[in-house]
MOPAC internal coordinates of N, CA, C and O (Angstrom, degrees):
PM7 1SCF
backbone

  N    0.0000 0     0.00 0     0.00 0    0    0    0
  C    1.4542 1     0.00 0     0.00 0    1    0    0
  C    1.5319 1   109.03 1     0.00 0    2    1    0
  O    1.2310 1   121.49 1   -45.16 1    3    2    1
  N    1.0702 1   114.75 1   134.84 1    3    2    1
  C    2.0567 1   127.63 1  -175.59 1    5    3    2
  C    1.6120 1    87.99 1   -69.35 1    6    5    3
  O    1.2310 1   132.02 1   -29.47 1    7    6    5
  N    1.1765 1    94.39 1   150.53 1    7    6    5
  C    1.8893 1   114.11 1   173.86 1    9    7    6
  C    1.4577 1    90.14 1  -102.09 1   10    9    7
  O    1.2310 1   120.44 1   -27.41 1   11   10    9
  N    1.3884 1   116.76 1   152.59 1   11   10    9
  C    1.7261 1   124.58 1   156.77 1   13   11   10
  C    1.3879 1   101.48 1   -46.70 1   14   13   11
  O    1.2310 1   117.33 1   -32.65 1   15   14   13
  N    1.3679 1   122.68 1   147.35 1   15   14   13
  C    1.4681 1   147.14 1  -177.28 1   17   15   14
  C    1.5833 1   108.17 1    54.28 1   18   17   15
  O    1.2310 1   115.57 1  -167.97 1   19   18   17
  N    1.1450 1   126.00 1    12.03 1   19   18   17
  C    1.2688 1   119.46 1  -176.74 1   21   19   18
  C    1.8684 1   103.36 1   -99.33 1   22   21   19
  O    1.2310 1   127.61 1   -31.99 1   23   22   21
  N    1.3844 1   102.96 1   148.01 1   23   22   21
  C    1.7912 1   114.95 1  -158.30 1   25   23   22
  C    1.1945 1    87.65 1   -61.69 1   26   25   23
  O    1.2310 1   122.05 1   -32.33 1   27   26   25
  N    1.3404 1   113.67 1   147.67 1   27   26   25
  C    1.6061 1   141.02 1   160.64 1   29   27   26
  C    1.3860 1   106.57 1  -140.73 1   30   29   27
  O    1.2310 1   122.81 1   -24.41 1   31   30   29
  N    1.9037 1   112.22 1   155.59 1   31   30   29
  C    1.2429 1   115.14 1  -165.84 1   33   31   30
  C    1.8438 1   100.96 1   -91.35 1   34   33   31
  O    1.2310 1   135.74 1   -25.92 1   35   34   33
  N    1.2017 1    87.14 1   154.08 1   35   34   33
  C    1.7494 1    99.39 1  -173.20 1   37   35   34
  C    1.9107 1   111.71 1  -127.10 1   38   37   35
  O    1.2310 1   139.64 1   -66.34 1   39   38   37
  N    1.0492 1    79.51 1   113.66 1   39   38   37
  C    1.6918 1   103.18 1  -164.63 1   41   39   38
  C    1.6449 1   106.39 1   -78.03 1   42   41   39
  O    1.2310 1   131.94 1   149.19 1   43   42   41
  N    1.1376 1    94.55 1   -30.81 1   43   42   41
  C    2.0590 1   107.30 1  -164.82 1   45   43   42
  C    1.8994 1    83.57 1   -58.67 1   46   45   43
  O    1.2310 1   121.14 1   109.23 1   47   46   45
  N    1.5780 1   115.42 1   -70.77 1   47   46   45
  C    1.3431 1   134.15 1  -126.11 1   49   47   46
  C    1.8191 1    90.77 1   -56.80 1   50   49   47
  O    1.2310 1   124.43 1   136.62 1   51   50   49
  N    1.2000 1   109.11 1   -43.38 1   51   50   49
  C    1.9913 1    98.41 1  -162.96 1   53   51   50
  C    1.2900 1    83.27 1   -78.02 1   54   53   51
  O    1.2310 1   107.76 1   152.59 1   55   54   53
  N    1.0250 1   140.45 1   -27.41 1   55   54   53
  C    1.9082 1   124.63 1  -157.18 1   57   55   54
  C    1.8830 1    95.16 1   -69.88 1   58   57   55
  O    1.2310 1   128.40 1   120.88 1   59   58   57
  N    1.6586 1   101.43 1   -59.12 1   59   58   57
  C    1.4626 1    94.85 1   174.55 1   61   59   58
  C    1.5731 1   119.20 1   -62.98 1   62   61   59
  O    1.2310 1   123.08 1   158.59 1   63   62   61
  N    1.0707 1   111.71 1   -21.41 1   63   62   61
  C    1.6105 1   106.92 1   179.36 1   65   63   62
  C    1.0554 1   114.05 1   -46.31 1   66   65   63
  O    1.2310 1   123.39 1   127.59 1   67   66   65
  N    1.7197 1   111.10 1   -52.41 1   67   66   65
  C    1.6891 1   120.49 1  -162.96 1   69   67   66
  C    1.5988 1    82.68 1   -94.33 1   70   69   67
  O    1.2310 1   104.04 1   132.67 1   71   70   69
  N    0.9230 1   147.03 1   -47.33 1   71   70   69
  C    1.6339 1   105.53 1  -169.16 1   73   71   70
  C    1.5385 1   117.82 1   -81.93 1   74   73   71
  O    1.2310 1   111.12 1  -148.30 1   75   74   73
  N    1.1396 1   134.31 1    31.70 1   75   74   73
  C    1.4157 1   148.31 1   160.53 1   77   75   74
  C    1.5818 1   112.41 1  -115.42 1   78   77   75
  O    1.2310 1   113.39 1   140.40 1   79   78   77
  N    1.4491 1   130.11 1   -39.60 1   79   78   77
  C    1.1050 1   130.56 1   144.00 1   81   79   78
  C    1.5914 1   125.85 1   -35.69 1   82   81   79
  O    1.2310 1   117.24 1   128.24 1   83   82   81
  N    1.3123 1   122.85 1   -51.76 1   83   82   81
  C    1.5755 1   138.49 1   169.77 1   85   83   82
  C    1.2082 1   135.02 1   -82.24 1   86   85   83
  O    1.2310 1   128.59 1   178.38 1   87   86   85
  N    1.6397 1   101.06 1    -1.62 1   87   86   85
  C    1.4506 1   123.55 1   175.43 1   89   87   86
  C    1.3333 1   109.85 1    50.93 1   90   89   87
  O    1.2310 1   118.10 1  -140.58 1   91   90   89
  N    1.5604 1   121.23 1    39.42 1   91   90   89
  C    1.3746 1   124.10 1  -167.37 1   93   91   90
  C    1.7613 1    98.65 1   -86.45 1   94   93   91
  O    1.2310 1   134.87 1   -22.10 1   95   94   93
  N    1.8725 1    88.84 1   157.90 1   95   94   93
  C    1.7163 1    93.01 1  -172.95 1   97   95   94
  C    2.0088 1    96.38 1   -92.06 1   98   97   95
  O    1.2310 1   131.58 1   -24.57 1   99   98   97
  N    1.1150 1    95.24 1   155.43 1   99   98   97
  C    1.1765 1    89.07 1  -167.76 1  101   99   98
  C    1.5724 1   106.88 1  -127.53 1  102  101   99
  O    1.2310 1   115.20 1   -20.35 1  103  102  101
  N    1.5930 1   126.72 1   159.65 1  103  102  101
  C    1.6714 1   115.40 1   167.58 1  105  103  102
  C    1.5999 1    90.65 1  -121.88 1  106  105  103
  O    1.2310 1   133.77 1   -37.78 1  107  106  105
  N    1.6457 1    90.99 1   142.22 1  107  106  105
  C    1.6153 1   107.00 1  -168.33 1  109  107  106
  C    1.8762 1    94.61 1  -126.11 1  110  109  107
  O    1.2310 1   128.12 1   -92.65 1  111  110  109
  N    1.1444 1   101.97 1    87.35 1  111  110  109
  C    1.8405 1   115.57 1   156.54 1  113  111  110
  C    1.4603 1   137.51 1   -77.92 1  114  113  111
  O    1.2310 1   136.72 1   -82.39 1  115  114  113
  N    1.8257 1    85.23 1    97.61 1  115  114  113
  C    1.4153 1   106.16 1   173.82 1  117  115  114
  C    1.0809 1   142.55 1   -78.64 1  118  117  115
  O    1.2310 1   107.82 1   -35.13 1  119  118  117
  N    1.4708 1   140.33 1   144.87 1  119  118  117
  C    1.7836 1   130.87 1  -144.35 1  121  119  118
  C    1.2479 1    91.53 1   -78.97 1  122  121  119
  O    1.2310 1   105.86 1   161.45 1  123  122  121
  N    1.4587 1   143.84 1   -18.55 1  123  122  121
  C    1.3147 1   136.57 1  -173.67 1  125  123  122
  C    1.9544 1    95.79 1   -69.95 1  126  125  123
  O    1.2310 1   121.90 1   159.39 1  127  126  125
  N    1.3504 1   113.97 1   -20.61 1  127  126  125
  C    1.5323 1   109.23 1   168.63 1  129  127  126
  C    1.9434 1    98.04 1   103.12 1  130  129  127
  O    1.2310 1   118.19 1  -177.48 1  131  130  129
  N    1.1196 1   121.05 1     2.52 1  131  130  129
  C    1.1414 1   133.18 1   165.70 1  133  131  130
  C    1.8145 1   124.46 1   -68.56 1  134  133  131
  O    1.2310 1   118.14 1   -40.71 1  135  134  133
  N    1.1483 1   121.15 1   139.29 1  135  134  133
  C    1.3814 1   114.16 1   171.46 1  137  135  134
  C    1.4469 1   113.51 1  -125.10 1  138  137  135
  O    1.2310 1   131.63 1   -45.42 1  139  138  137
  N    1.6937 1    95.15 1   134.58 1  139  138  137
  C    1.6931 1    92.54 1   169.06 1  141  139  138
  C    1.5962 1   117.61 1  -116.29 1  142  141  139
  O    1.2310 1   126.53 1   -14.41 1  143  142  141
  N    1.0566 1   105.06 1   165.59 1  143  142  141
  C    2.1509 1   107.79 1  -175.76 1  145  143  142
  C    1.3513 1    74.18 1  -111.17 1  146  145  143
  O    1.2310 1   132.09 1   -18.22 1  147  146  145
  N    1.6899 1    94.26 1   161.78 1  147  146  145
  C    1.3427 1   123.13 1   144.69 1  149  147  146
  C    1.4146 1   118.24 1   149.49 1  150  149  147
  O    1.2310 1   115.20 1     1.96 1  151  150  149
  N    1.2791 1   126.70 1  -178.04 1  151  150  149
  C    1.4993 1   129.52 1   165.67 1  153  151  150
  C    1.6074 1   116.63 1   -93.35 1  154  153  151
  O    1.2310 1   142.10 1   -34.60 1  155  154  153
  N    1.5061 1    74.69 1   145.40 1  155  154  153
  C    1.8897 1    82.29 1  -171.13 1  157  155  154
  C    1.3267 1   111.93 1   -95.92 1  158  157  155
  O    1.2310 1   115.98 1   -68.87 1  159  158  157
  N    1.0581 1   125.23 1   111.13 1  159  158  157
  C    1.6782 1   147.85 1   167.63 1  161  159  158
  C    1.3331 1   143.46 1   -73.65 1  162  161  159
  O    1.2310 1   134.51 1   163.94 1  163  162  161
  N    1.2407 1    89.54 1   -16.06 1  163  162  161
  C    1.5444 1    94.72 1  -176.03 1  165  163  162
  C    1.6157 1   109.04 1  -178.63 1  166  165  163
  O    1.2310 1   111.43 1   -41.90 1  167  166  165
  N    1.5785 1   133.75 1   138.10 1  167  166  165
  C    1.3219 1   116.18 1  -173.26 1  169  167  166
  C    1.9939 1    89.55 1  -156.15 1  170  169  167
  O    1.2310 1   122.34 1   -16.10 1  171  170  169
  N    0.7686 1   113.13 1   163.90 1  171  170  169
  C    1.4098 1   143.85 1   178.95 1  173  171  170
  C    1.9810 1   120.35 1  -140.75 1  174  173  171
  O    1.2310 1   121.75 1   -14.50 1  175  174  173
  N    1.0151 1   114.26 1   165.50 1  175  174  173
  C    1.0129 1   131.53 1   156.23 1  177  175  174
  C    1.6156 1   122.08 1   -24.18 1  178  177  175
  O    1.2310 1   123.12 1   132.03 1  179  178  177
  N    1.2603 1   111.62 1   -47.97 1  179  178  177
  C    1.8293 1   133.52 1  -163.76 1  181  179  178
  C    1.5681 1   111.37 1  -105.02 1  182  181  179
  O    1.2310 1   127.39 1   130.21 1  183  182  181
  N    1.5306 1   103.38 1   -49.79 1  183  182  181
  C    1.7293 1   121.43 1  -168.53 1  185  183  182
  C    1.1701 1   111.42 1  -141.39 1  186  185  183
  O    1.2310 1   122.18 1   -36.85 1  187  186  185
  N    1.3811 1   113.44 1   143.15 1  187  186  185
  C    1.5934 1   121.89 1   148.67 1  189  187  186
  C    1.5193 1   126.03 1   -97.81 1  190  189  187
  O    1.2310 1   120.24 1   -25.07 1  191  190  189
  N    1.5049 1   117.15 1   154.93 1  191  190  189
  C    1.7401 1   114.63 1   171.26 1  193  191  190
  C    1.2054 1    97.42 1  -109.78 1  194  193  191
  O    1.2310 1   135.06 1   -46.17 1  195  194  193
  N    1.4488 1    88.48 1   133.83 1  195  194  193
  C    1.9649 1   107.39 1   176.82 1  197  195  194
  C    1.4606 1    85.93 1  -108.02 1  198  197  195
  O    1.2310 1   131.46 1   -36.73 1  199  198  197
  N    1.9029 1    95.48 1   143.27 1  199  198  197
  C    2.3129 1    92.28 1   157.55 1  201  199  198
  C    1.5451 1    93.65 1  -114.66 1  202  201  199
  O    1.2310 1   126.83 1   -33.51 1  203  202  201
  N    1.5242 1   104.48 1   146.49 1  203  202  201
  C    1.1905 1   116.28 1   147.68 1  205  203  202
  C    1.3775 1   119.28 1  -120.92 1  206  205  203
  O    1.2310 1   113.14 1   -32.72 1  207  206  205
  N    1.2704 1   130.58 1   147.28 1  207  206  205
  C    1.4991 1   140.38 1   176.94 1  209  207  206
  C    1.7622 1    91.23 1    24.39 1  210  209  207
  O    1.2310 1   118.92 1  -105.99 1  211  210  209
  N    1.4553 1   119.67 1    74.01 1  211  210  209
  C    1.2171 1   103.54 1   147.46 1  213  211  210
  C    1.4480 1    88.62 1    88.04 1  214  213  211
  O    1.2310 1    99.65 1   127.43 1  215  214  213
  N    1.1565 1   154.34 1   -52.57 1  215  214  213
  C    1.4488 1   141.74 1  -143.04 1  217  215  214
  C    1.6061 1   103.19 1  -118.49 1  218  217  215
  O    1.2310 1   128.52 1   -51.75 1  219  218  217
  N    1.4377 1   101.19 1   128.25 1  219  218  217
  C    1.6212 1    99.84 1   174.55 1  221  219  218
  C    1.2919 1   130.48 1  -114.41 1  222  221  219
  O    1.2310 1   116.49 1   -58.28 1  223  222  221
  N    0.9276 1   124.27 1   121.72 1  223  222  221
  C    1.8501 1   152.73 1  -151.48 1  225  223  222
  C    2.0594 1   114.76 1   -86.15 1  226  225  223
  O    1.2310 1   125.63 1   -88.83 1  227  226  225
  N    1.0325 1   106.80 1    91.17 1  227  226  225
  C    1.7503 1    99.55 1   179.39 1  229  227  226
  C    1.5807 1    92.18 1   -78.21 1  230  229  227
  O    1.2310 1   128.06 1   -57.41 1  231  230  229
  N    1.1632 1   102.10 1   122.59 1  231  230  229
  C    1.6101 1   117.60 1   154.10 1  233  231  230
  C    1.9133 1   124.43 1   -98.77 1  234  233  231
  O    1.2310 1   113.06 1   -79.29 1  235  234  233
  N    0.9862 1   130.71 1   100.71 1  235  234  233
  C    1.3311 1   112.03 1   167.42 1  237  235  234
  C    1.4821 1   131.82 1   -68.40 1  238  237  235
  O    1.2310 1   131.03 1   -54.68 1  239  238  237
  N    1.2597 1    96.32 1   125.32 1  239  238  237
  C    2.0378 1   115.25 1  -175.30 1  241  239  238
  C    1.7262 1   104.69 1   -27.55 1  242  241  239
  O    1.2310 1   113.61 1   138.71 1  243  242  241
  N    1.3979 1   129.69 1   -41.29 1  243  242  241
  C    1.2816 1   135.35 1  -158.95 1  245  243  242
  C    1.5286 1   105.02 1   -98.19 1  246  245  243
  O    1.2310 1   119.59 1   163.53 1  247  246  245
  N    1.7374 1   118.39 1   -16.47 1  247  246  245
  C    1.6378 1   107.01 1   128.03 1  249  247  246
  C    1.3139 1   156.77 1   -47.72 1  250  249  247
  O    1.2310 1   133.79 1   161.53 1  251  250  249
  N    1.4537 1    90.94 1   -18.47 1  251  250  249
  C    1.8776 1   106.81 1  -164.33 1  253  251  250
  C    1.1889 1   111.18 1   -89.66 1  254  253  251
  O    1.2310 1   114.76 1   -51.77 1  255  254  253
  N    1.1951 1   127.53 1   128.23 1  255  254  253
  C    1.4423 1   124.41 1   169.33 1  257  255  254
  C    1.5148 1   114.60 1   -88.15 1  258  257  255
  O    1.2310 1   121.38 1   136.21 1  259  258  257
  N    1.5722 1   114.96 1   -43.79 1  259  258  257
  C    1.6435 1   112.10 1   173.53 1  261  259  258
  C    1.2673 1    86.03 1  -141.97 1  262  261  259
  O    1.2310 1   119.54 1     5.33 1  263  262  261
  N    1.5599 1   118.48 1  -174.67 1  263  262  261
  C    1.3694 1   145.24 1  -166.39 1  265  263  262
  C    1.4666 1   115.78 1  -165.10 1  266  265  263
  O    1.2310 1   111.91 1   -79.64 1  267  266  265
  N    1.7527 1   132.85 1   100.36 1  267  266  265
  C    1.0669 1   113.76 1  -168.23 1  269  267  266
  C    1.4857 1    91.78 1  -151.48 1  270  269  267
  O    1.2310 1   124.87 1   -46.13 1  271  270  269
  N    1.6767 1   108.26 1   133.87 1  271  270  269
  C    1.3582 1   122.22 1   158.96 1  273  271  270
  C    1.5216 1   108.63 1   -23.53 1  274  273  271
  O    1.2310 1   122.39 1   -31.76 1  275  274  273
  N    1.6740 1   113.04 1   148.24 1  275  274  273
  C    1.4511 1   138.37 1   159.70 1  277  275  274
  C    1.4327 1    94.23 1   -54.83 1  278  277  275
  O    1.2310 1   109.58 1   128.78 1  279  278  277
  N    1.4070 1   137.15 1   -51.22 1  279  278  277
  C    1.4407 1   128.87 1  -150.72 1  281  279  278
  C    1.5196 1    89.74 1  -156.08 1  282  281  279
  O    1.2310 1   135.02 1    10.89 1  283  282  281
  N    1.9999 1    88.55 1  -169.11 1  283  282  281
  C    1.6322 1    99.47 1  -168.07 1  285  283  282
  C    1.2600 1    96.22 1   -69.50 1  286  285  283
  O    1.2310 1   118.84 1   -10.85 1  287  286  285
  N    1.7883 1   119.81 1   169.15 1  287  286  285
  C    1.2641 1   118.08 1   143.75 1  289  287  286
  C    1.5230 1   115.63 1   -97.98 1  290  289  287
  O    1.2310 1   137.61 1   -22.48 1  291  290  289
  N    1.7004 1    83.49 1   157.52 1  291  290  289
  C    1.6221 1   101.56 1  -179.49 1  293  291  290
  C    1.3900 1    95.55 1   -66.42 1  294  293  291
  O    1.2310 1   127.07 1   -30.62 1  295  294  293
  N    1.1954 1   104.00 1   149.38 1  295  294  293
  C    1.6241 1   131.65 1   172.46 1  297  295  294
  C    1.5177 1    99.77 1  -100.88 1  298  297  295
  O    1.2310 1   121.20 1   -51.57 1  299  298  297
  N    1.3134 1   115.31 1   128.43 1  299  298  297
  C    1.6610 1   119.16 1  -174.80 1  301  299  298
  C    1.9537 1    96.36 1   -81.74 1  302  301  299
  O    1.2310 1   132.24 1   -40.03 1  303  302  301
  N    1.5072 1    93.97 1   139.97 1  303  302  301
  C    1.5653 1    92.93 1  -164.89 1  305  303  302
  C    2.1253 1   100.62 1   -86.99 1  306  305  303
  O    1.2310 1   127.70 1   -18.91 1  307  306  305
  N    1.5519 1   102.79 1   161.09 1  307  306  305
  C    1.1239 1   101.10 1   173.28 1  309  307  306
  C    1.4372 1   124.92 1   -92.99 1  310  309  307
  O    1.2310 1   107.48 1    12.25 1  311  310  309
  N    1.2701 1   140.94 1  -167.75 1  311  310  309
  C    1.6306 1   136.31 1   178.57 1  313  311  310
  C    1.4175 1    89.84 1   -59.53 1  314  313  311
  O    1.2310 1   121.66 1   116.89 1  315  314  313
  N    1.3833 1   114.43 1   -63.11 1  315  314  313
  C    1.6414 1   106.52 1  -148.85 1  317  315  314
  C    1.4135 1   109.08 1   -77.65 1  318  317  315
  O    1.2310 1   121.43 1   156.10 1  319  318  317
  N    1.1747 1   114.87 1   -23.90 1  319  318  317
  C    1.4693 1   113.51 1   141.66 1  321  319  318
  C    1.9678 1   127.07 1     7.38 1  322  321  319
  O    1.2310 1   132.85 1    93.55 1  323  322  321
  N    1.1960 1    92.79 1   -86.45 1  323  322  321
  C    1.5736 1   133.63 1   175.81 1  325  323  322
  C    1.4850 1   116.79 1   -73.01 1  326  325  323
  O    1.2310 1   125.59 1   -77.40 1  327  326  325
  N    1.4098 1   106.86 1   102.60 1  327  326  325
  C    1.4857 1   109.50 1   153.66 1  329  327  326
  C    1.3173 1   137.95 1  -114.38 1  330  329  327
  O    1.2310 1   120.10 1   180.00 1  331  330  329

């Protein structure tokens, strides 16, 4: 069993990494049953910022019901990959 303050793995942080890195559009499903588009900009601990057309949106994390890319993600290619 984890003690308070003791490291645990965090699943959220690379998922938002790469879709703010890739400037991917994203749909953000809220328990109110609402959906939002947009790019993700900015996230913390509590909230993320989505933009749409110019306007940017604080959502709080304990709104969200799911969070899923517009499309697939790219898979980063390997050496042998590439010829």
């Amino acid at each position: 069993m984890n003690k308070p303050g003791s490291a645990t793995i965090n699943i959220q942080d690379p998922f938002f990494y790469q879709l703010r890195k890739e400037a991917r559009t994203i749909h953000v499903y809220l328990v109110n049953g609402k959906r939002l588009t947009g790019v993700l900009r900015r996230f913390d601990r509590f909230a993320i910022v989505i933009e749409n057309r110019g306007n940017e949106q604080l959502v709080y994390k304990h709104a969200i019901a799911s969070l899923a890319p517009a499309g697939a993600f790219s898979e980063p290619q390997s050496n042998e990959d590439r010829s």
